[in-house]
C-alpha positions as CSV (number, residue, x, y, z in Angstrom):
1,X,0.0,0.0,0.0
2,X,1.2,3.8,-1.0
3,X,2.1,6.3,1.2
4,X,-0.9,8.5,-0.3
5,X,-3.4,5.6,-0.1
6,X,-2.9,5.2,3.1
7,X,-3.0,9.0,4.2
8,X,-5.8,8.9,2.7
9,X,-7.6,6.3,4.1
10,X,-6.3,8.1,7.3
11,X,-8.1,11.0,6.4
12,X,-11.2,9.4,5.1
13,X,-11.6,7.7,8.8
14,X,-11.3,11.0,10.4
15,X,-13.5,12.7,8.8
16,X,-16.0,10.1,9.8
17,X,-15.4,10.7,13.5
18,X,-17.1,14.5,12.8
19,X,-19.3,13.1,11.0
20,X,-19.4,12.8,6.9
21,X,-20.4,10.0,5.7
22,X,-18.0,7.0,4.4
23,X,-19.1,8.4,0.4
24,X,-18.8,11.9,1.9
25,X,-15.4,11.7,3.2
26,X,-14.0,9.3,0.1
27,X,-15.5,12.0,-2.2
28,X,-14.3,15.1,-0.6
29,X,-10.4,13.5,-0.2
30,X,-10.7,12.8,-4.1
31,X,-11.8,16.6,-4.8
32,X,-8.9,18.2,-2.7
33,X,-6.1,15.5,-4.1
34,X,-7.1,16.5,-7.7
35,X,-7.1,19.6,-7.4
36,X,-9.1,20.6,-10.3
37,X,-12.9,20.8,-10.7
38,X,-14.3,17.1,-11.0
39,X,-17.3,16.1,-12.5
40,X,-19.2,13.2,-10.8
41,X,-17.9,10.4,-13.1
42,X,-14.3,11.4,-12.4
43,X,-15.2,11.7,-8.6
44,X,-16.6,8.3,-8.9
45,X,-13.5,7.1,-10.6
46,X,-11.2,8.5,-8.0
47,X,-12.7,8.3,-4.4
48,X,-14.6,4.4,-5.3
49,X,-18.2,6.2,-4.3
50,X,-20.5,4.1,-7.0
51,X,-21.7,6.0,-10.3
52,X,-25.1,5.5,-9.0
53,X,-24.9,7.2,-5.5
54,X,-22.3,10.0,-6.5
55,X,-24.1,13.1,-7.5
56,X,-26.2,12.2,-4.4
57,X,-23.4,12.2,-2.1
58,X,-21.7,15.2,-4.4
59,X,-25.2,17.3,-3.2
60,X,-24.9,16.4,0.2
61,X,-21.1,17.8,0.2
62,X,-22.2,20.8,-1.1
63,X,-25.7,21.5,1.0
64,X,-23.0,21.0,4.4
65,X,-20.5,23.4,2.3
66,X,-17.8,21.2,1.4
67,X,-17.7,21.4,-1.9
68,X,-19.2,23.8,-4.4
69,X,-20.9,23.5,-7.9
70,X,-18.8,25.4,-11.1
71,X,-19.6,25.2,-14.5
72,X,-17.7,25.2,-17.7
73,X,-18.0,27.3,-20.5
74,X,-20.5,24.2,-21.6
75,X,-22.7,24.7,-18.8
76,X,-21.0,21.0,-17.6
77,X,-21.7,20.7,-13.8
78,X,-17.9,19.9,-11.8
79,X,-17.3,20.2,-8.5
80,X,-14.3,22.3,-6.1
81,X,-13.8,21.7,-2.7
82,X,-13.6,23.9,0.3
83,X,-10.3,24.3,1.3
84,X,-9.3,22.0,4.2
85,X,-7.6,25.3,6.1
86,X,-11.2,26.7,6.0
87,X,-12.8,23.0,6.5
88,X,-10.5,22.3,9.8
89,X,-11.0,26.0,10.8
90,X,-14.9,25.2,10.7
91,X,-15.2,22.3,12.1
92,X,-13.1,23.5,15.3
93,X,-15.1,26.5,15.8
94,X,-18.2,23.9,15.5
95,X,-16.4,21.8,17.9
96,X,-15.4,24.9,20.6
97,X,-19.3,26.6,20.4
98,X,-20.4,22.6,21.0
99,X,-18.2,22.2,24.2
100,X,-18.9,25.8,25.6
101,X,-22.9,24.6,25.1
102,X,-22.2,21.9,27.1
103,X,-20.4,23.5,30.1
104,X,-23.1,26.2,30.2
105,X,-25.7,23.0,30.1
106,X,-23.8,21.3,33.0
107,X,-23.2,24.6,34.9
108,X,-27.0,25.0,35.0
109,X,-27.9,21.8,35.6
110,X,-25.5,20.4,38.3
111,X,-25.9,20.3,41.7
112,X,-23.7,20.3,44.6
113,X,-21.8,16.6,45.1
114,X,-23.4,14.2,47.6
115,X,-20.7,12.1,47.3
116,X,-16.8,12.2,46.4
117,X,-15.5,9.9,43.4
118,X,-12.4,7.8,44.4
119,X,-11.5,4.8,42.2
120,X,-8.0,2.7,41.6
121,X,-6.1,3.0,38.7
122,X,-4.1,0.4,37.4
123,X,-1.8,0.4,34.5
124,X,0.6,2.9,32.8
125,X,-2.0,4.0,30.0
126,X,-4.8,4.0,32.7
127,X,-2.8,6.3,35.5
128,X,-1.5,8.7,32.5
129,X,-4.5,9.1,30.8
130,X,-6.3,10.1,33.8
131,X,-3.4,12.3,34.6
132,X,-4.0,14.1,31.3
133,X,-8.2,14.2,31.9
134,X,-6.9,16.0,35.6
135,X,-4.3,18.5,33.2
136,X,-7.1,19.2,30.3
137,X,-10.0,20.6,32.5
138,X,-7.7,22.8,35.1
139,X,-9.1,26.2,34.5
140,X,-6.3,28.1,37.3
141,X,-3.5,25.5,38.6
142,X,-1.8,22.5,37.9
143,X,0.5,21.0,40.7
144,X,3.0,18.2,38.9
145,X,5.4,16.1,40.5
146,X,6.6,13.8,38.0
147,X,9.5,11.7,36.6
148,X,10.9,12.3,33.1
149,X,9.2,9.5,31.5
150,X,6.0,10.2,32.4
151,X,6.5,13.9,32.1
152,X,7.4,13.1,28.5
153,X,3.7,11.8,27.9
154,X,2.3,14.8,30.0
155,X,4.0,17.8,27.9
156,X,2.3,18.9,25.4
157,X,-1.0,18.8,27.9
158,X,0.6,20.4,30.2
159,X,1.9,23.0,27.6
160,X,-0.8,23.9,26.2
161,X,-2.7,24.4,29.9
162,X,0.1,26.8,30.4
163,X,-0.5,28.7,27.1
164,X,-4.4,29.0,27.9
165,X,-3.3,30.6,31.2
166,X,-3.3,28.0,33.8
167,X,-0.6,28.1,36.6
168,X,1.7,25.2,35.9
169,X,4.2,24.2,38.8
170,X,6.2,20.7,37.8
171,X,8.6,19.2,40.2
172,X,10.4,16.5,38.2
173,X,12.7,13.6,39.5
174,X,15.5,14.1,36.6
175,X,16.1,16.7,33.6
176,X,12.5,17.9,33.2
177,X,13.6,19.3,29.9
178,X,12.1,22.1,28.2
179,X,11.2,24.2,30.8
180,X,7.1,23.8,31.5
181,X,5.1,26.9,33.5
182,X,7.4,27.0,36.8
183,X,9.6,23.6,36.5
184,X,11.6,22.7,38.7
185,X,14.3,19.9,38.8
186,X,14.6,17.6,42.4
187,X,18.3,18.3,42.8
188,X,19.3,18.0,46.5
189,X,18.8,13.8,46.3
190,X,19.8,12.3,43.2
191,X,17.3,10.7,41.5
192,X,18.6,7.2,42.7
193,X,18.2,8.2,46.1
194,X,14.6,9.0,45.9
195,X,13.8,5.9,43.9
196,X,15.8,3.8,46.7
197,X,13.8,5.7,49.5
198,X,10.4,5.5,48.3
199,X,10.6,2.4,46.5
200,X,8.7,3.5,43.1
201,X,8.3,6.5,40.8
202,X,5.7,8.6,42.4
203,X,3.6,11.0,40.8
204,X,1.0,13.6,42.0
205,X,-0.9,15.5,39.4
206,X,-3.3,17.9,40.8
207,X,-5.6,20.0,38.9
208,X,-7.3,23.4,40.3
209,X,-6.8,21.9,44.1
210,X,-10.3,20.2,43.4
211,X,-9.2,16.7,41.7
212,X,-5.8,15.2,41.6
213,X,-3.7,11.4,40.4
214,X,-1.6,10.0,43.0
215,X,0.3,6.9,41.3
216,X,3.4,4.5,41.5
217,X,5.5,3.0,38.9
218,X,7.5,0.4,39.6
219,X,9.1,-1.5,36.2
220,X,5.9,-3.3,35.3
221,X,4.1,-2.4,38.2
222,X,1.6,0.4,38.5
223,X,-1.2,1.7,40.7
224,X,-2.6,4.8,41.4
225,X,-5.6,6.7,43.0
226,X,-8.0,9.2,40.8
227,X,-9.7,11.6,43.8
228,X,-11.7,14.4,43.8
229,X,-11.5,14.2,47.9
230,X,-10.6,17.8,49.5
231,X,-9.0,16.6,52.0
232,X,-7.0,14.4,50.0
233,X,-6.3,16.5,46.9
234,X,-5.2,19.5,49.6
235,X,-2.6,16.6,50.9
236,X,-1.7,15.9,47.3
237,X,-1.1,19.6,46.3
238,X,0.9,21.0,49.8
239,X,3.1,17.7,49.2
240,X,4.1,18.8,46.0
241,X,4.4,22.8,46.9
242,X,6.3,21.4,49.9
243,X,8.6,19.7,48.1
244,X,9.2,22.6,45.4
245,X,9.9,25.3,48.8
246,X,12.5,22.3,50.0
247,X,14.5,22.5,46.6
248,X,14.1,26.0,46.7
249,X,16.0,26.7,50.1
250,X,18.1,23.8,49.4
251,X,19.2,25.6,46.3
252,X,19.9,29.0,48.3
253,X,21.9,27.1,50.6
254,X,24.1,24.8,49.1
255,X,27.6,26.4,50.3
256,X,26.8,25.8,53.4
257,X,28.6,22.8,54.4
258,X,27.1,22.4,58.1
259,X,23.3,22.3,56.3
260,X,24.8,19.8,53.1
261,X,25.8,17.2,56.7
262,X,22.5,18.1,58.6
263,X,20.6,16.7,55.7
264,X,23.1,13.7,54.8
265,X,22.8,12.5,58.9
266,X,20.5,14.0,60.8
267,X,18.9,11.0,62.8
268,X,15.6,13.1,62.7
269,X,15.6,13.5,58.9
270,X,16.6,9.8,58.4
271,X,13.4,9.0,60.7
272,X,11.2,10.9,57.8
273,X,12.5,8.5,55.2
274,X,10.3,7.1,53.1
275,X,11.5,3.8,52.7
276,X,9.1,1.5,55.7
277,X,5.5,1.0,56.0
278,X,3.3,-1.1,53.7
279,X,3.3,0.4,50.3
280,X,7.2,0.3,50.2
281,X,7.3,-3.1,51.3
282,X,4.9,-4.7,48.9
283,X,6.8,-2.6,46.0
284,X,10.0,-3.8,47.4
285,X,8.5,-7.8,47.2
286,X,7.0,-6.9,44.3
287,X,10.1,-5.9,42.8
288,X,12.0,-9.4,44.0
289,X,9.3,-11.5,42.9
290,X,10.6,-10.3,39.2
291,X,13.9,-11.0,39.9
292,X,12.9,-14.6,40.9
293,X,11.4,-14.6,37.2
């Protein structure tokens, strides 16, 4: 199969999902690859709609706007397309006025919660797709701390929240990269350390201090918590700001030598160390169970 067959077949599918028809879609792609006026038996030809259905499907393109009658200076019917800039720019704005409708709609008609929604996550794709649902409906803050590879799959959510005006702060675990809203690298313990003391990647994502992702990765092992608690998500988010004011002073004072030993053997820092309890215990069997594998 061709490079441009299979674009287009690409193409023809996604114009389905907003909604032309199979005949629609396969006729449209064949008037914007020609790029020419077509009449309907070259359309036909082209996109594989049948002779017998085309000028049908050629009148439903253009009573939507798609495409547009022209005629020749023998009166001969062809069809143009509308540009796709102008068909993608329509069918966004379409899209935008939809969503707004809806939030209006939901606005009016919810009520306050009865209840709080709290459910396990398990799974890489799981936890990081609800990450990104938290990300894409923050409306004033997003609180991130995050480990490179997952902040890879987060960036260009958590981009564009920051270029529709959304306080970003991202505390990540390694190079975070391209810097993101405020981002902030975990410098003071290397990332080894961290990942020796707690026993997994964790990750908080927390979205407008109303809904947040708490989550552990561990190899091939993964859970996580979606919440929409307050109690929980306030935890979630002063953990994470916490964390960010700790680098921060860190930063401002690492000459001093007597603070760099405090910190490397205090007995009441090493009592706060993450590295106990049952969460880092079943990651830690988990982890030799593999290596019995």
């Amino acid at each position: 199969m061709t490079e441009a067959k299979t674009l287009i077949e690409q193409l023809v599918v996604q114009l389905q999902a907003v909604g032309f028809s199979a005949y629609e879609a396969k006729a449209y792609t064949a008037l914007v690859e020609a790029g020419r006026p077509l009449n309907g038996y070259e359309v036909a030809k082209r996109s594989g709609v049948p002779r017998s259905t085309v000028y049908e499907v050629l009148g439903k393109l253009a009573a939507r706007r798609a495409a547009y009658e022209v005629a020749d200076e023998s009166d001969s019917v062809s069809y143009v397309p509308l540009s796709p800039a102008m068909l993608t720019s329509r069918f966004r704005s379409n899209m935008d006025h939809v969503v707004n409708s809806l939030e209006s709609g939901f606005d009016l008609l919810s009520t306050p919660a009865q209840a709080r929604l709290t459910h396990a996550i398990s799974g890489r794709p799981d936890l990081l797709d609800r990450c990104q649902d938290v990300i894409r409906a923050a409306r004033t803050d997003i609180f991130v701390s995050v480990w490179p590879e997952e902040l890879d799959v987060l960036r260009t959510d958590l981009r564009r929240a920051t270029d529709q005006g959304v306080d970003v702060s991202v505390l990540c675990f390694g190079d975070p990269g391209e810097p993101i809203g405020y981002s902030y690298q975990h410098e003071f313990s290397s990332p080894d350390q961290v990942l020796d003391n707690v026993g997994c990647r964790l990750m908080v994502v927390a979205g407008d201090r109303e809904r947040a992702v708490i989550g552990g990765l561990d190899g091939s092992d993964t859970w996580g918590t979606y919440t929409d608690d307050a109690a929980v998500v306030a935890v979630s988010v002063e953990y994470v700001r916490h964390d960010i004011a700790m680098q921060l002073l860190m930063r401002r004072t690492s000459g001093d030598e007597s603070i760099q030993e405090y910190w490397r053997t205090a007995k009441e820092l090493m009592r706060l160390r993450s590295d106990h309890g049952e969460p880092a215990e079943r990651l830690r069997q988990m982890a030799k169970a593999r290596g019995r594998r």
